[in-house]
SEBAPA-802791 format. One record per residue (C-alpha): x, y, z; residue in one letter. Coordinates in steps of 0.1 Angstrom, whole numbers, padded with zeros to 4 digits, always signed. Each point is the difference from the previous one (the first is absolute). Last residue first. Layout:
BEGIN
XYZA/...
END
This chain:
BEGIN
+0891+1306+0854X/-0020-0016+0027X/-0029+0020+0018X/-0018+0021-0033X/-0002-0033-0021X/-0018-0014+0028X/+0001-0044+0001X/-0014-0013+0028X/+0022-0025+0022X/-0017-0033-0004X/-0006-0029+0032X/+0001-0037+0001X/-0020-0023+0021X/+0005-0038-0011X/-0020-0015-0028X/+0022-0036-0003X/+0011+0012-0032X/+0008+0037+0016X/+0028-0014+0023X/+0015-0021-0025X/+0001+0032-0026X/+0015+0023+0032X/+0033-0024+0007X/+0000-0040-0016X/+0020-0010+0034X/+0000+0028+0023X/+0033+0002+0013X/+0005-0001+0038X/+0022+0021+0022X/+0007-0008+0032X/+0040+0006+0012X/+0002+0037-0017X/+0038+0010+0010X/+0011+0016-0036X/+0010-0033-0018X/-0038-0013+0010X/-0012+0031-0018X/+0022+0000-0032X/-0011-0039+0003X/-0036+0006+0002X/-0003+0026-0030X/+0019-0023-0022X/-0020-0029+0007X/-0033+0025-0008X/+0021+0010-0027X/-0001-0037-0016X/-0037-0008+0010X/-0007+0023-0022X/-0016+0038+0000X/+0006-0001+0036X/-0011-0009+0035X/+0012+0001+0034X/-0014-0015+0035X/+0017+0018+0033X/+0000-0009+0030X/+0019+0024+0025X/+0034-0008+0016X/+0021+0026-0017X/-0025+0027+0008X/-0011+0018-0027X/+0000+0039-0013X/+0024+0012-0006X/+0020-0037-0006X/-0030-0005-0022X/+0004+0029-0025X/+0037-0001-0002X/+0000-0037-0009X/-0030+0000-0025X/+0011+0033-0024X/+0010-0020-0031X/-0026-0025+0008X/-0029+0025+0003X/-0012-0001+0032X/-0039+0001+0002X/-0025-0006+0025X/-0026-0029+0001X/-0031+0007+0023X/-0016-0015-0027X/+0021-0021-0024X/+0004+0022-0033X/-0012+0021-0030X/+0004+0024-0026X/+0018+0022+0027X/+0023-0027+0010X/+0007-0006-0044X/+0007+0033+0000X/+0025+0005+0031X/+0027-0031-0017X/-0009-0030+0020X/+0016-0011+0036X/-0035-0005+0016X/+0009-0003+0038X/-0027-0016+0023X/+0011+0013+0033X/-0008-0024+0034X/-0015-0006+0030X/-0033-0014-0006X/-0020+0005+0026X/-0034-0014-0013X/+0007-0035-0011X/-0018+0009-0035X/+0035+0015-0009X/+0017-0028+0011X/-0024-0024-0025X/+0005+0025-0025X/+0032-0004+0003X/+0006-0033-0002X/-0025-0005-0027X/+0020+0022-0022X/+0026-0026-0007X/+0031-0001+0026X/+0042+0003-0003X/+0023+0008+0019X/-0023-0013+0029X/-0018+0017+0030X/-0016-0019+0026X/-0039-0008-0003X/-0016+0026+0024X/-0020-0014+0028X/-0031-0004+0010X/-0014+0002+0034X/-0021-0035+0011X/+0031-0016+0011X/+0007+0024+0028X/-0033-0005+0012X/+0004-0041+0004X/+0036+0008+0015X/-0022+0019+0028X/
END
């Protein structure tokens, strides 16, 4: 039975910090578990992002996830630098977050290596 047990993947354990192959390596795993949190002004989201990334702008990130996430969830964030992507995980930790991990190097490391990103179209007659 051990033989079985050490056939099923696991998930890597969560650090404060990780590089975009973590995650796309627990992505690929197949039940992930977790929020990706993009932490960039609205625009830059909608011009592009991680798939299945959703976005809480900085100034608005602690409200937004303690409505919606539990205090125990994984959660990976990225910014425009690795500087607010610190910030972003500290304002979290401070508010009762215990795994959150920075993206190291954010959205451009994750598009160098040619991982999935996804657009918001643009309509002149939706946003103002």
């Amino acid at each position: 039975m051990s033989r079985i047990l050490d056939l099923i993947p696991n998930p890597t354990p969560l650090r404060e910090k990780c590089l975009v192959y973590d995650l796309k390596a627990r992505l690929d795993w197949g039940e992930p578990a977790l929020t990706i949190i993009d932490v960039r002004d609205r625009h830059q989201f909608q011009i592009s992002h991680i798939l299945g990334a959703v976005p809480m702008p900085l100034n608005q990130l602690v409200e937004r996830a303690i409505a919606s996430l539990e205090l125990n969830r994984d959660i990976y964030i990225y910014g425009e630098t690795d500087e607010e992507s610190a910030l972003a995980a500290a304002k979290l930790r401070a508010a009762g977050y215990i795994n959150v991990s920075q993206i190291r190097g954010g959205l451009p490391a994750w598009k160098a290596v040619g991982y999935p990103i996804e657009a918001i179209p643009f309509s002149s007659n939706f946003y103002p």
